[in-house]
C-alpha positions as a Markdown table, in Angstrom:
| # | Residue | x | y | z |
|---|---|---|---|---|
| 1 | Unk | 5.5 | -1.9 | -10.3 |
| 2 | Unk | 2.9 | 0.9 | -9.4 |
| 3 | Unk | 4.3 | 2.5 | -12.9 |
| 4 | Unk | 3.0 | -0.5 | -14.9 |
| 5 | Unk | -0.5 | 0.1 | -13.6 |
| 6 | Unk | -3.3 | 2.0 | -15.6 |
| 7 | Unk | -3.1 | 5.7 | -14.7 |
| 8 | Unk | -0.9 | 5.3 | -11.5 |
| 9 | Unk | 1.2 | 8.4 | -11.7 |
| 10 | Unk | 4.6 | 8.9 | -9.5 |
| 11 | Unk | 4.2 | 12.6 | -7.8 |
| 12 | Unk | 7.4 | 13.7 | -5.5 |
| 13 | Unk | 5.7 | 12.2 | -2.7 |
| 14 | Unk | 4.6 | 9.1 | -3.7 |
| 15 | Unk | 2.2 | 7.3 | -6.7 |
| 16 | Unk | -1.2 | 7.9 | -7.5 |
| 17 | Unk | -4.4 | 7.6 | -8.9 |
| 18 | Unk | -6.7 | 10.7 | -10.0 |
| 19 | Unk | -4.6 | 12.3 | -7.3 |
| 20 | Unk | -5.7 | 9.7 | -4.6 |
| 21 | Unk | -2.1 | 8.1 | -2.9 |
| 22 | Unk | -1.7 | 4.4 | -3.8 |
| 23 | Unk | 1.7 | 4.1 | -2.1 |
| 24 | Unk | 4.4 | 6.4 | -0.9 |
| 25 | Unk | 7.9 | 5.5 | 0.7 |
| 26 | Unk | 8.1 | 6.3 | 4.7 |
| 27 | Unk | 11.7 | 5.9 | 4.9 |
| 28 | Unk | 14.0 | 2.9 | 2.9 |
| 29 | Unk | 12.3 | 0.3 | 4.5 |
| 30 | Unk | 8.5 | 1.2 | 5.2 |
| 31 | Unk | 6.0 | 1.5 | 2.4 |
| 32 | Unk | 2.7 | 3.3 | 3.6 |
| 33 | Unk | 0.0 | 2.0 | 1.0 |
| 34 | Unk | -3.4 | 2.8 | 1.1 |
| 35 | Unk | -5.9 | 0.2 | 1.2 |
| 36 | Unk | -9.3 | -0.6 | 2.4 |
| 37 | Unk | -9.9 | -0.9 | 6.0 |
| 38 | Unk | -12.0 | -4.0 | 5.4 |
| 39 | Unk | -9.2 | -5.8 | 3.6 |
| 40 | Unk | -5.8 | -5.0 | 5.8 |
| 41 | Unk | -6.5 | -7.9 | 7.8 |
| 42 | Unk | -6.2 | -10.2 | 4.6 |
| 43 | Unk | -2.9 | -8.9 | 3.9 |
| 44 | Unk | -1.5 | -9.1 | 7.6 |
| 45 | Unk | -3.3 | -13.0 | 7.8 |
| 46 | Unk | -1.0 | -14.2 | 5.0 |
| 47 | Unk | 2.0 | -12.1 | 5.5 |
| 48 | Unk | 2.2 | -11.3 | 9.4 |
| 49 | Unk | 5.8 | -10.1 | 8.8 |
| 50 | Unk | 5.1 | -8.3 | 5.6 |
| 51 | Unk | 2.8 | -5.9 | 6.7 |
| 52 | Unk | 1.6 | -3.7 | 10.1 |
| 53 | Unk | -1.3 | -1.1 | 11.0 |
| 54 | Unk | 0.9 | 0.8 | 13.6 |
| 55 | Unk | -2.0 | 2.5 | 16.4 |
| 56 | Unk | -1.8 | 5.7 | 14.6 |
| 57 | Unk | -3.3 | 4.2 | 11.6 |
| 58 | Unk | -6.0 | 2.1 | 12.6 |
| 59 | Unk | -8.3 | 4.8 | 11.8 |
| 60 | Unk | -7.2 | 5.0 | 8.3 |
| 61 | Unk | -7.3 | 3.5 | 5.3 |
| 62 | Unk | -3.5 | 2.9 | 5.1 |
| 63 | Unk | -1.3 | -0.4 | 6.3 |
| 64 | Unk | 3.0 | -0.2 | 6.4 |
| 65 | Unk | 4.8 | -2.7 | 3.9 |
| 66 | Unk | 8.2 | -3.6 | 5.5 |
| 67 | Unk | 10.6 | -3.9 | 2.3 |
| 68 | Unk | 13.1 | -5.6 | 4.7 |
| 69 | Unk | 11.1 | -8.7 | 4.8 |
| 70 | Unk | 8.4 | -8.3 | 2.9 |
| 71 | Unk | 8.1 | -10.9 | -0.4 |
| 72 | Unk | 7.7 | -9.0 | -3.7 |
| 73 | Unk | 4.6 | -10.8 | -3.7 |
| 74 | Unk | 3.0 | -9.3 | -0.4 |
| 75 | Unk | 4.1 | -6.1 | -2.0 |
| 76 | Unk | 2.6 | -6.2 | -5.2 |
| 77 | Unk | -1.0 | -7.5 | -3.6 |
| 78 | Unk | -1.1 | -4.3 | -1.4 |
| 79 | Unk | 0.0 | -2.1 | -4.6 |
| 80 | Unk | -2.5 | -3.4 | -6.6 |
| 81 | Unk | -4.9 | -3.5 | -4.4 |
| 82 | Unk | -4.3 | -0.3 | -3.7 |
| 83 | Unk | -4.6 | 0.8 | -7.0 |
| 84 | Unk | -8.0 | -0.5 | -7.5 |
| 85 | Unk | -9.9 | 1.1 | -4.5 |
| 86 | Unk | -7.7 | 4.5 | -5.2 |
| 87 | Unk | -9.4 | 3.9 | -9.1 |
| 88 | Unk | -12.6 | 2.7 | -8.0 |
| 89 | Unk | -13.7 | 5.6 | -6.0 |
């Protein structure tokens, strides 16, 4: 999906945006994407199980996408949502 978007490039550790990280695989089942602080909570309050801000991210701009349970939709919000603050800036 991040491939599709405008100027998301993948890199060996993960895909981004005028080398700013969108997303990047933790392991086979965690995605670390990088969002706004300000909007995390959005994406846990619809999909509690999709997503998690483990303590040693709270002070970043980065939530965990659990792939195990996670619907592609859930996925594809945080992506693209990455995307645009990672272009934005």
């Amino acid at each position: 999906m991040a491939a599709t978007l405008d100027g998301c490039r993948h890199k060996p550790r993960g895909w981004y945006v005028h080398d700013r990280l969108v997303a990047r695989l933790v392991d086979p089942t965690t995605l670390l994407v990088r969002v706004p602080i300000e909007r995390r909570e959005e994406l846990t309050d619809r999909w509690p199980d999709a997503f998690g801000i483990p303590p040693r991210l709270e002070a970043h701009h980065k939530i965990e996408a659990y792939l195990d349970r996670a619907p592609a939709e859930a996925v594809t919000s945080a992506i693209r949502l990455a995307w645009k603050f990672q272009r934005d800036r």
